[in-house]
Gaussian input, Z-matrix of N, CA and C with variables (Angstrom, degrees):
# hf/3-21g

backbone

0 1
 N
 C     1     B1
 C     2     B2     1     A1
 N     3     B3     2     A2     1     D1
 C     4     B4     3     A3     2     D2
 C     5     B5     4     A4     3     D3
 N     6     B6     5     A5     4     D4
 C     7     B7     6     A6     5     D5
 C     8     B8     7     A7     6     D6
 N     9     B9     8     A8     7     D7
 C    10    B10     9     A9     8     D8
 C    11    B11    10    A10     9     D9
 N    12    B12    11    A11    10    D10
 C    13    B13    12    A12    11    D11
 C    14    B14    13    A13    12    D12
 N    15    B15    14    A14    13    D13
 C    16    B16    15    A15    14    D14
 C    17    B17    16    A16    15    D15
 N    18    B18    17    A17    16    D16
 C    19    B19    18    A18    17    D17
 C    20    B20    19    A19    18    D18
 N    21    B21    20    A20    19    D19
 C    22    B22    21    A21    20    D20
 C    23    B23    22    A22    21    D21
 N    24    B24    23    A23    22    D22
 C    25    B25    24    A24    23    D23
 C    26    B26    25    A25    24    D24
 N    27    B27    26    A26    25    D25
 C    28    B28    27    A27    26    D26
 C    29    B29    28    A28    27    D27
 N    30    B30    29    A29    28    D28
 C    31    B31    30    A30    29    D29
 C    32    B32    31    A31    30    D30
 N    33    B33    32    A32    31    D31
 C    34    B34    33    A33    32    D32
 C    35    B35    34    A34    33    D33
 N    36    B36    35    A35    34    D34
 C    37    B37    36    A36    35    D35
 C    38    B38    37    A37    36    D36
 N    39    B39    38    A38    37    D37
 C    40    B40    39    A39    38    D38
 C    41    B41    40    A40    39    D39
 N    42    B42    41    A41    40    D40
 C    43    B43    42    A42    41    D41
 C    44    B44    43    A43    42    D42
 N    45    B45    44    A44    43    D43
 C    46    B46    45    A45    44    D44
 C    47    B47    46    A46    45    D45
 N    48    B48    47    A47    46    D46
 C    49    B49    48    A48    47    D47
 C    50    B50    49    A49    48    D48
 N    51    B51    50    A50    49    D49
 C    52    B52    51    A51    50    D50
 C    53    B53    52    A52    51    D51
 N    54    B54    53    A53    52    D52
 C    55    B55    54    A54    53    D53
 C    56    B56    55    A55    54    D54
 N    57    B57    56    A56    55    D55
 C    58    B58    57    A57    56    D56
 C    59    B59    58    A58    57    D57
 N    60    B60    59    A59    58    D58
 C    61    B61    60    A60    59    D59
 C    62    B62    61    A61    60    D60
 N    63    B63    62    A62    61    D61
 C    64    B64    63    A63    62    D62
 C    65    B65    64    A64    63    D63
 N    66    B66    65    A65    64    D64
 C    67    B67    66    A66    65    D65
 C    68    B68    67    A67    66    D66
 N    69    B69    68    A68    67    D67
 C    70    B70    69    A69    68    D68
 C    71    B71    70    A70    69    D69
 N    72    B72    71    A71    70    D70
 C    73    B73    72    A72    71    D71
 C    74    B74    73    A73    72    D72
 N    75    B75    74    A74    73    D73
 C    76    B76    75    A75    74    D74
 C    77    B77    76    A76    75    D75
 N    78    B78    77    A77    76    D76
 C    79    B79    78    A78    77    D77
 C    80    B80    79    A79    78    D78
 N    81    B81    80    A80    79    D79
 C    82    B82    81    A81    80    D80
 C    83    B83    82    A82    81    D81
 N    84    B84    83    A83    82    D82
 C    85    B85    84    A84    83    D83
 C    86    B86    85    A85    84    D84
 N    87    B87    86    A86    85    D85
 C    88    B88    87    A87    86    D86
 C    89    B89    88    A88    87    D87
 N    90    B90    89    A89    88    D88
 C    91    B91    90    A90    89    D89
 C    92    B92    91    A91    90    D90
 N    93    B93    92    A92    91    D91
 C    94    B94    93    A93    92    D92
 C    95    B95    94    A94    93    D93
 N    96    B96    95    A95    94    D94
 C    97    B97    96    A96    95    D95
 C    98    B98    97    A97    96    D96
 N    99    B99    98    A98    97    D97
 C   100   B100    99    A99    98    D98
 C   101   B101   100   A100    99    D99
 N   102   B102   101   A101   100   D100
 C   103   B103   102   A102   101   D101
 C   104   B104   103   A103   102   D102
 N   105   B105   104   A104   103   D103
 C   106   B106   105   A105   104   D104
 C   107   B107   106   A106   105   D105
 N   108   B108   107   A107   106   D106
 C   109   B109   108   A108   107   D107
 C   110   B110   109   A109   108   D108
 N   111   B111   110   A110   109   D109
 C   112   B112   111   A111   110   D110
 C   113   B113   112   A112   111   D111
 N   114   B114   113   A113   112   D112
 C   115   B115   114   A114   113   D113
 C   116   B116   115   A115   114   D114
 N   117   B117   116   A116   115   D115
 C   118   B118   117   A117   116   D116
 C   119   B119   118   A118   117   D117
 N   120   B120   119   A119   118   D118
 C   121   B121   120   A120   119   D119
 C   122   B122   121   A121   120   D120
 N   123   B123   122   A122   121   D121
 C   124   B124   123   A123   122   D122
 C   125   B125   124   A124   123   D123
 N   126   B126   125   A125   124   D124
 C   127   B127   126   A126   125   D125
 C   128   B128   127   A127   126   D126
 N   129   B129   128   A128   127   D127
 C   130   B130   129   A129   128   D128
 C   131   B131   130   A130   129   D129
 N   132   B132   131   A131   130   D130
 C   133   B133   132   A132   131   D131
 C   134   B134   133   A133   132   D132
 N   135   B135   134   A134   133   D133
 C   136   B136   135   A135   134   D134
 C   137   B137   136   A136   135   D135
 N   138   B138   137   A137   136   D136
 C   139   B139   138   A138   137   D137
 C   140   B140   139   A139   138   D138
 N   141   B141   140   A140   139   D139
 C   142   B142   141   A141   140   D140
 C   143   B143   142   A142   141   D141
 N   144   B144   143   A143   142   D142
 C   145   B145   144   A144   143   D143
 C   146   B146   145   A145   144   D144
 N   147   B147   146   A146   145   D145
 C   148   B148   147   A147   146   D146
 C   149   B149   148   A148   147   D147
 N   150   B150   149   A149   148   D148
 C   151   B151   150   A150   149   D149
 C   152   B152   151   A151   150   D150
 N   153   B153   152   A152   151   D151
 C   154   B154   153   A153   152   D152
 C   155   B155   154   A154   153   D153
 N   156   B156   155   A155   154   D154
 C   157   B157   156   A156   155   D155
 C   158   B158   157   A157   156   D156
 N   159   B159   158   A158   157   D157
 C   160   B160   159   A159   158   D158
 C   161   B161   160   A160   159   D159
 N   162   B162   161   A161   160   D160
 C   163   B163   162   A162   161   D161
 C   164   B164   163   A163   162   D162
 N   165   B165   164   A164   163   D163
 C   166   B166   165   A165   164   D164
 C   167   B167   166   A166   165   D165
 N   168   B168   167   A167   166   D166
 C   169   B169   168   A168   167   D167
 C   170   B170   169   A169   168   D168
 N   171   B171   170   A170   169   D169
 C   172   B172   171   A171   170   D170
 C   173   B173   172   A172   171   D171
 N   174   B174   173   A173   172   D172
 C   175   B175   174   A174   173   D173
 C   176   B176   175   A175   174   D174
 N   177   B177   176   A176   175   D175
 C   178   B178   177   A177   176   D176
 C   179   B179   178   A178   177   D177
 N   180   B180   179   A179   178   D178
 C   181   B181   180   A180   179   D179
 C   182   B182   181   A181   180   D180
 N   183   B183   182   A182   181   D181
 C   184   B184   183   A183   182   D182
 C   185   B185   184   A184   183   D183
 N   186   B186   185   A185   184   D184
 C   187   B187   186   A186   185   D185
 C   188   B188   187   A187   186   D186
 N   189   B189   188   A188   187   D187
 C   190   B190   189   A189   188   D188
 C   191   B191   190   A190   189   D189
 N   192   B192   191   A191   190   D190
 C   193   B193   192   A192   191   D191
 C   194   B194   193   A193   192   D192
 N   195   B195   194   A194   193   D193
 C   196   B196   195   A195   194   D194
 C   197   B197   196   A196   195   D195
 N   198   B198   197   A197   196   D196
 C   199   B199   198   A198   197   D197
 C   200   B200   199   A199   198   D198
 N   201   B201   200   A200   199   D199
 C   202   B202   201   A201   200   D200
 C   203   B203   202   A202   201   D201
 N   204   B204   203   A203   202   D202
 C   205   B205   204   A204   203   D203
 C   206   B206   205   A205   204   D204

   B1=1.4296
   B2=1.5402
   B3=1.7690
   B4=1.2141
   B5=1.5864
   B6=1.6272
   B7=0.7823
   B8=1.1424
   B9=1.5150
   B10=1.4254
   B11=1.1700
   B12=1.1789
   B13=1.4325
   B14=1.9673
   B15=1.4076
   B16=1.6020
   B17=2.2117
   B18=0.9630
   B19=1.0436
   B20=1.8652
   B21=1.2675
   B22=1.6077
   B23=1.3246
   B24=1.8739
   B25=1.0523
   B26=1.5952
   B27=1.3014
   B28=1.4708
   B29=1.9457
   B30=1.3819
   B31=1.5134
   B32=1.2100
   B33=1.4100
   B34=1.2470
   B35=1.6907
   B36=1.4672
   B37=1.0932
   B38=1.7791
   B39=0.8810
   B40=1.7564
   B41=1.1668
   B42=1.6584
   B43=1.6147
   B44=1.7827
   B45=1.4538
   B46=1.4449
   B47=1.6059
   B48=1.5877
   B49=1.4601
   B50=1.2999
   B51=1.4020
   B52=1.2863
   B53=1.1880
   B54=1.6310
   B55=1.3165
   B56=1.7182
   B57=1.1596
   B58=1.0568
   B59=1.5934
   B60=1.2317
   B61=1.4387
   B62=1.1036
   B63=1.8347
   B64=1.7103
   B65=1.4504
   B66=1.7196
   B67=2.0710
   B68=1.1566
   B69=1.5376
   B70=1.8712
   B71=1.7808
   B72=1.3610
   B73=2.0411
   B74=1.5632
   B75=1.0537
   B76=1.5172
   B77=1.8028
   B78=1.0138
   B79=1.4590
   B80=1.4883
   B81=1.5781
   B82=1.4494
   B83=1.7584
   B84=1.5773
   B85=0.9658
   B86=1.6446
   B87=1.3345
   B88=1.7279
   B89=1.2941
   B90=1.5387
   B91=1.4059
   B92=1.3747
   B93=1.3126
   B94=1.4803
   B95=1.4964
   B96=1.8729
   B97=1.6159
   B98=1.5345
   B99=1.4523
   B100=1.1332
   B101=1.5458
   B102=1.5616
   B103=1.1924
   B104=1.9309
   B105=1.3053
   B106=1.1020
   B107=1.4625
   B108=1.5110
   B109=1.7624
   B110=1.9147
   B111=1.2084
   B112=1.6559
   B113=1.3221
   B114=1.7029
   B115=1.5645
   B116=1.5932
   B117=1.0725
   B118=1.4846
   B119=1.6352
   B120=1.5416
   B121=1.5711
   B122=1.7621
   B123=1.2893
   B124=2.0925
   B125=1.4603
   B126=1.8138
   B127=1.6212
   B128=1.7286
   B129=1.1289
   B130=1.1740
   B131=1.4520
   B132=1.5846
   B133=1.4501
   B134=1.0284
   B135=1.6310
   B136=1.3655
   B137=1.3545
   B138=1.8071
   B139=1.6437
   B140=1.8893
   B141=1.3498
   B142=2.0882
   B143=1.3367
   B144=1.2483
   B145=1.6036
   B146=1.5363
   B147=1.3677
   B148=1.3472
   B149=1.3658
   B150=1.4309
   B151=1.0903
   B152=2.0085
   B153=1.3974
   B154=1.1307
   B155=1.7925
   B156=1.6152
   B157=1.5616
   B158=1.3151
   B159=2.0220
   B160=0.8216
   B161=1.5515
   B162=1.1924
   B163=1.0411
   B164=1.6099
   B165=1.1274
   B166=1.7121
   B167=1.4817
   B168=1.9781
   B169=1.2326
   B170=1.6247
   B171=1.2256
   B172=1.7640
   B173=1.7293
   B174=1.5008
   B175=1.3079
   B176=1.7168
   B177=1.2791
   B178=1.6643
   B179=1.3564
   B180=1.6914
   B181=1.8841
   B182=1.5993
   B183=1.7526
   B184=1.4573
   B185=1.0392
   B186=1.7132
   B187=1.3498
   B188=1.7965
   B189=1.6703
   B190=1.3057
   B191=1.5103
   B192=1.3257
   B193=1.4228
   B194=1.4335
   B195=1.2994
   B196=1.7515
   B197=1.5171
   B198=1.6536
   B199=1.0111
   B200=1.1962
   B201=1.2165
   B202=1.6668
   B203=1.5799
   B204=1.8434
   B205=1.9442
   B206=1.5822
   A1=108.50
   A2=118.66
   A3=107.31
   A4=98.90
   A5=127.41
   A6=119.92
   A7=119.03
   A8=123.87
   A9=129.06
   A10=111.77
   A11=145.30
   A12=149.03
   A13=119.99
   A14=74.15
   A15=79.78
   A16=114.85
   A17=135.67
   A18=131.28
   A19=93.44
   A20=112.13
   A21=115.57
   A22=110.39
   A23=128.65
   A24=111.07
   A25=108.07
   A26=105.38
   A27=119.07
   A28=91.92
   A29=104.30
   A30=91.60
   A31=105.84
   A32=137.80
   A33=141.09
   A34=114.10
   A35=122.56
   A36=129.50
   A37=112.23
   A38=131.81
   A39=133.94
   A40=124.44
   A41=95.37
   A42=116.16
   A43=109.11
   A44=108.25
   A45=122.71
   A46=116.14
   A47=116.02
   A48=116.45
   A49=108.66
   A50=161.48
   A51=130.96
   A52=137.47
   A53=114.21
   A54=133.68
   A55=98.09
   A56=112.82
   A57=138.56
   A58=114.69
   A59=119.92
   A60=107.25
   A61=105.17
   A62=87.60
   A63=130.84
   A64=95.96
   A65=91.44
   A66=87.82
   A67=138.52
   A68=107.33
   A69=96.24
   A70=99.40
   A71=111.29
   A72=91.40
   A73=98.27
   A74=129.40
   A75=127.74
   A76=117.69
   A77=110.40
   A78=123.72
   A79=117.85
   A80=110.52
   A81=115.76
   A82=118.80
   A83=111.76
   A84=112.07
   A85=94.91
   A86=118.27
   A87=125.20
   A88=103.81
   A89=125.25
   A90=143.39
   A91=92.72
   A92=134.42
   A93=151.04
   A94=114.38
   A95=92.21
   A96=95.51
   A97=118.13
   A98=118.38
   A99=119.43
   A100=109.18
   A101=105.70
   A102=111.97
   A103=91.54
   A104=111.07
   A105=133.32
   A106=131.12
   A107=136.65
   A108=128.31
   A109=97.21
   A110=91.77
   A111=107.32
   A112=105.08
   A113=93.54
   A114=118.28
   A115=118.78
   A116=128.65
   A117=125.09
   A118=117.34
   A119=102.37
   A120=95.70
   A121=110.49
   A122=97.76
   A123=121.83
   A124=81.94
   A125=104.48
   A126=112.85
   A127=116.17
   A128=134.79
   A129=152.06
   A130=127.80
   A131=97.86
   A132=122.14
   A133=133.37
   A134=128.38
   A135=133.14
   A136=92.53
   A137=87.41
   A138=101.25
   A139=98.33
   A140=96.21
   A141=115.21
   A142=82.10
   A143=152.28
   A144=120.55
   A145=105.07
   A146=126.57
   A147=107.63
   A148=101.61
   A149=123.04
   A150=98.42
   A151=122.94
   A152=113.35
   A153=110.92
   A154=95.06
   A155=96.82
   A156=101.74
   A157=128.06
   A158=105.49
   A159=118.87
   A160=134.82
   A161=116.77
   A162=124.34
   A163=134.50
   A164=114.75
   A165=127.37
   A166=106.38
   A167=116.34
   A168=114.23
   A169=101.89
   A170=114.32
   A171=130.46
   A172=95.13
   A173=116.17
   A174=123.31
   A175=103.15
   A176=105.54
   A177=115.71
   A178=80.87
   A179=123.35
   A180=140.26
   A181=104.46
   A182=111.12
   A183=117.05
   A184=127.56
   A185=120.75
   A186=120.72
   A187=102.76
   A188=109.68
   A189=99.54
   A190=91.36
   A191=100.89
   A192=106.31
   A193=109.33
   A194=101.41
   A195=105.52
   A196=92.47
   A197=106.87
   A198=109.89
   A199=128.91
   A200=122.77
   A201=131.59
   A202=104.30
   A203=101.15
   A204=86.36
   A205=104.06
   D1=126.94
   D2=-169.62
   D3=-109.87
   D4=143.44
   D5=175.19
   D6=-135.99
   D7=138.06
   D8=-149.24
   D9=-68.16
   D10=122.07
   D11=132.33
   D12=-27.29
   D13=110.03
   D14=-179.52
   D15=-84.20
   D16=119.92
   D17=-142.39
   D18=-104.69
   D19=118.24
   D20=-168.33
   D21=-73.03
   D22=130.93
   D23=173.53
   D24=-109.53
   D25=150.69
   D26=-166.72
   D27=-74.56
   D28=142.43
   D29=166.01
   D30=-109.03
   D31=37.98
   D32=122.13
   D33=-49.57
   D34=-59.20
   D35=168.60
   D36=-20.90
   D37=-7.66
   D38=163.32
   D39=-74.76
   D40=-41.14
   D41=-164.06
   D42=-81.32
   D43=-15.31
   D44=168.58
   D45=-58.74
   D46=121.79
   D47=-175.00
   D48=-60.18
   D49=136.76
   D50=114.86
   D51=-55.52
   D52=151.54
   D53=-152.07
   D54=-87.00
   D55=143.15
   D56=-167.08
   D57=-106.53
   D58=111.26
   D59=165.58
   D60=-119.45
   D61=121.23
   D62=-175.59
   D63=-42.84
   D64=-74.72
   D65=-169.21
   D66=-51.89
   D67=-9.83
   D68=169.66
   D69=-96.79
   D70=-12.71
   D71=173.36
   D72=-80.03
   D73=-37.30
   D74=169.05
   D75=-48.91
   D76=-44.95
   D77=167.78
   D78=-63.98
   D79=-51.95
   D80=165.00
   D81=-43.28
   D82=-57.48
   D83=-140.18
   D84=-95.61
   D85=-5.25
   D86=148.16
   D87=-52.97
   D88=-80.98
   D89=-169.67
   D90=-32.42
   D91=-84.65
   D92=-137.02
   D93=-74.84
   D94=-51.02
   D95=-177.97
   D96=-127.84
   D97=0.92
   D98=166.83
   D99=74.95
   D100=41.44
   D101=-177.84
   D102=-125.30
   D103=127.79
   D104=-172.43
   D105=-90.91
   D106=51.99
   D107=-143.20
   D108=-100.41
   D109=113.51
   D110=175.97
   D111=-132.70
   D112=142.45
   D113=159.38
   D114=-46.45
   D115=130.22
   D116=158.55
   D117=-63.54
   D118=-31.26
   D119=-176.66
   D120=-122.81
   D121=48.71
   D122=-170.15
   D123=-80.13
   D124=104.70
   D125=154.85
   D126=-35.58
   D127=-40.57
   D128=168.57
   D129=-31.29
   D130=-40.67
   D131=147.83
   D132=-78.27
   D133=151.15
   D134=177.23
   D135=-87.00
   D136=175.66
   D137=-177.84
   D138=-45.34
   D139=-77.35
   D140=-164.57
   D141=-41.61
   D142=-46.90
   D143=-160.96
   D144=-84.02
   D145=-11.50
   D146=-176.11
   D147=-111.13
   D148=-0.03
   D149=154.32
   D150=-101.59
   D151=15.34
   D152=-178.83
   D153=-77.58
   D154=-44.70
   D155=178.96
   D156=-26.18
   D157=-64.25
   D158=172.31
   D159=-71.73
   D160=-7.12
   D161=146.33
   D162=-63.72
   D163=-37.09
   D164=169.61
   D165=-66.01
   D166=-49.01
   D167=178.23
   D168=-42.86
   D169=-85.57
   D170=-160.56
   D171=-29.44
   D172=-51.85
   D173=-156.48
   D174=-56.90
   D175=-61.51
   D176=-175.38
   D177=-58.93
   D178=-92.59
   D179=-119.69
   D180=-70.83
   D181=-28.48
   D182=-128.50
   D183=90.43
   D184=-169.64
   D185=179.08
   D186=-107.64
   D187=155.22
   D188=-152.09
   D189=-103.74
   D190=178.29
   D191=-165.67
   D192=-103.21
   D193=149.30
   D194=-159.61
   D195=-75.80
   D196=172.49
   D197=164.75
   D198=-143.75
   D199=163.81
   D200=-138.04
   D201=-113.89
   D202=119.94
   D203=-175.87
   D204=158.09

């Protein structure tokens, strides 16, 4: 007689983040609201597109601040 094993869940198991994939809320929030969030240095891009990017960044944000590491 086989009898099922009931498998215990921790109720810690809540307190665990789920993982997020960036590129479909990035994709969404193009689609939906026409809000656009790109890398300046997204392999994906050619040189001229990442630097048009980075050019719009500096223009609106400023220039960004380096970082340390």
């Amino acid at each position: 007689m086989k009898i099922p094993t009931h498998h215990y869940q921790c109720p810690l198991g809540r307190l665990q983040p789920t993982v997020t994939d960036l590129d479909s809320v990035k994709q969404r929030g193009w689609r939906d609201q026409n809000i656009l969030v790109v890398n300046a240095e997204d392999k994906r891009l050619d040189y001229l597109e990442r630097e048009l990017v980075r050019r719009i960044g500096e223009r609106l944000y400023g220039t960004p601040r380096t970082r340390h590491g």
